[in-house]
Residue frames as a rotation matrix with the C-alpha (Angstrom) as fourth column:
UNK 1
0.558 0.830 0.000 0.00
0.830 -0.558 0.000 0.00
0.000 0.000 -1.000 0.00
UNK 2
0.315 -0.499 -0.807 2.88
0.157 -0.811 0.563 2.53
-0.936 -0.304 -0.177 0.62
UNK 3
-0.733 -0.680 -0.029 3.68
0.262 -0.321 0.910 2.78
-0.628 0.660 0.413 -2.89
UNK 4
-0.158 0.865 0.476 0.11
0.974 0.057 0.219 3.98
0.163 0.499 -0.851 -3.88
UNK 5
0.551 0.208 0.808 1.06
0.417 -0.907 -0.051 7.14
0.723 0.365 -0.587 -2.25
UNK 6
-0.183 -0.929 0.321 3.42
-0.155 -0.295 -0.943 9.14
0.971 -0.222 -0.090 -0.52
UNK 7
-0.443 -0.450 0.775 4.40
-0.752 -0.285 -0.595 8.50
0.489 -0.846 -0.212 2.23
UNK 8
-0.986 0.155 0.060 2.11
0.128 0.939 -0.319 6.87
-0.106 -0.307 -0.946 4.57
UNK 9
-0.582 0.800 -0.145 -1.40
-0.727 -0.592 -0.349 8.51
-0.364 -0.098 0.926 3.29
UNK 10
-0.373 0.445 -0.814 -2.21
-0.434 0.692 0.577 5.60
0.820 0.568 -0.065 0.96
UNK 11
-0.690 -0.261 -0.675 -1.96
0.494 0.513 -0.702 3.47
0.530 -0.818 -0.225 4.78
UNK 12
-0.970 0.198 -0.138 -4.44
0.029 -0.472 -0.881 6.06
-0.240 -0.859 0.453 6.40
UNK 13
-0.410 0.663 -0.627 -7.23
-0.902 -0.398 0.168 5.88
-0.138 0.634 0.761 3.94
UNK 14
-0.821 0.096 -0.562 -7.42
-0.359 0.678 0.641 2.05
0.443 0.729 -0.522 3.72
UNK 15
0.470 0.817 0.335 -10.81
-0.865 0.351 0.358 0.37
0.175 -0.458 0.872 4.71
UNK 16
-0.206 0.026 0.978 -10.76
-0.524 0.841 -0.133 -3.28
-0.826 -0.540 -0.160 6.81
UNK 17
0.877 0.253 0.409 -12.27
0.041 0.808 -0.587 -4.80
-0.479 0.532 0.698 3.79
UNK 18
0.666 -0.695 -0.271 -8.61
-0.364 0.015 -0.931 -3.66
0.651 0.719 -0.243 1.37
UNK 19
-0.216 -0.507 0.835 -6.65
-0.884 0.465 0.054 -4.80
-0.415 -0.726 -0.548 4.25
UNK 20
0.085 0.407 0.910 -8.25
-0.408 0.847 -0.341 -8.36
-0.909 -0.343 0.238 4.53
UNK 21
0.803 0.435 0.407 -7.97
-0.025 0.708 -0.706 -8.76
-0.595 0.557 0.580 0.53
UNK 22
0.655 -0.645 -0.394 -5.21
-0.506 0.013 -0.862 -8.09
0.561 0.764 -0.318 0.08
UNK 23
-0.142 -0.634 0.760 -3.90
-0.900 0.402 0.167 -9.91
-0.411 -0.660 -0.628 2.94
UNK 24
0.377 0.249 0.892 -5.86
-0.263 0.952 -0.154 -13.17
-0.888 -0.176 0.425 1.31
UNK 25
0.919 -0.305 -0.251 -4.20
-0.301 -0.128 -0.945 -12.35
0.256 0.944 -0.210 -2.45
UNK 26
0.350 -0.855 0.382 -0.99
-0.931 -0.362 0.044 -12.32
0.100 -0.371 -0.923 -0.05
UNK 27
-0.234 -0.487 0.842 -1.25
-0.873 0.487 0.038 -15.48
-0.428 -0.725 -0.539 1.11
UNK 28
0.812 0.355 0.464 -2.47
0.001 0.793 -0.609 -17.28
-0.584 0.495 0.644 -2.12
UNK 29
0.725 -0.675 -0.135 0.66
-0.211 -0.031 -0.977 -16.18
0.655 0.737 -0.165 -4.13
UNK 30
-0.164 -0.853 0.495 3.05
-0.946 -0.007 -0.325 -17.32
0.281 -0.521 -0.806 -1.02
UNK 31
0.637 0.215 0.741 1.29
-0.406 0.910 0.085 -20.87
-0.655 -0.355 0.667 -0.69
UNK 32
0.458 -0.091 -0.884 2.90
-0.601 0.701 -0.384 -23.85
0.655 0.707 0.267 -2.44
UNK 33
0.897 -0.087 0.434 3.18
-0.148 0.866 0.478 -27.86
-0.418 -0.493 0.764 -1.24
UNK 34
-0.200 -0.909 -0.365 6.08
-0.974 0.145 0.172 -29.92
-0.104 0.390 -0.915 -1.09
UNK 35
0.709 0.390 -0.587 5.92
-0.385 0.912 0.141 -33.24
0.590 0.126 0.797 -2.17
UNK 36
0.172 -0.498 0.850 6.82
-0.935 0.190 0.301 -35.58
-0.311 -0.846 -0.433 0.52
């Protein structure tokens, strides 16, 4: 979010719901299995 606008304003403006999706976007592109 801090590169959407200076500084930290982008970070003061965000709602609970951009938080939360991008937190689940976060954690689909950081999943992956290992084969055992």
């Amino acid at each position: 979010f801090c590169v959407e606008a200076f500084s930290l304003e982008r970070l003061r403006t965000l709602s609970m719901e951009e938080i939360e999706k991008r937190y689940e976007t976060f954690k689909l592109m950081s999943q992956f299995e290992v084969p055992v």
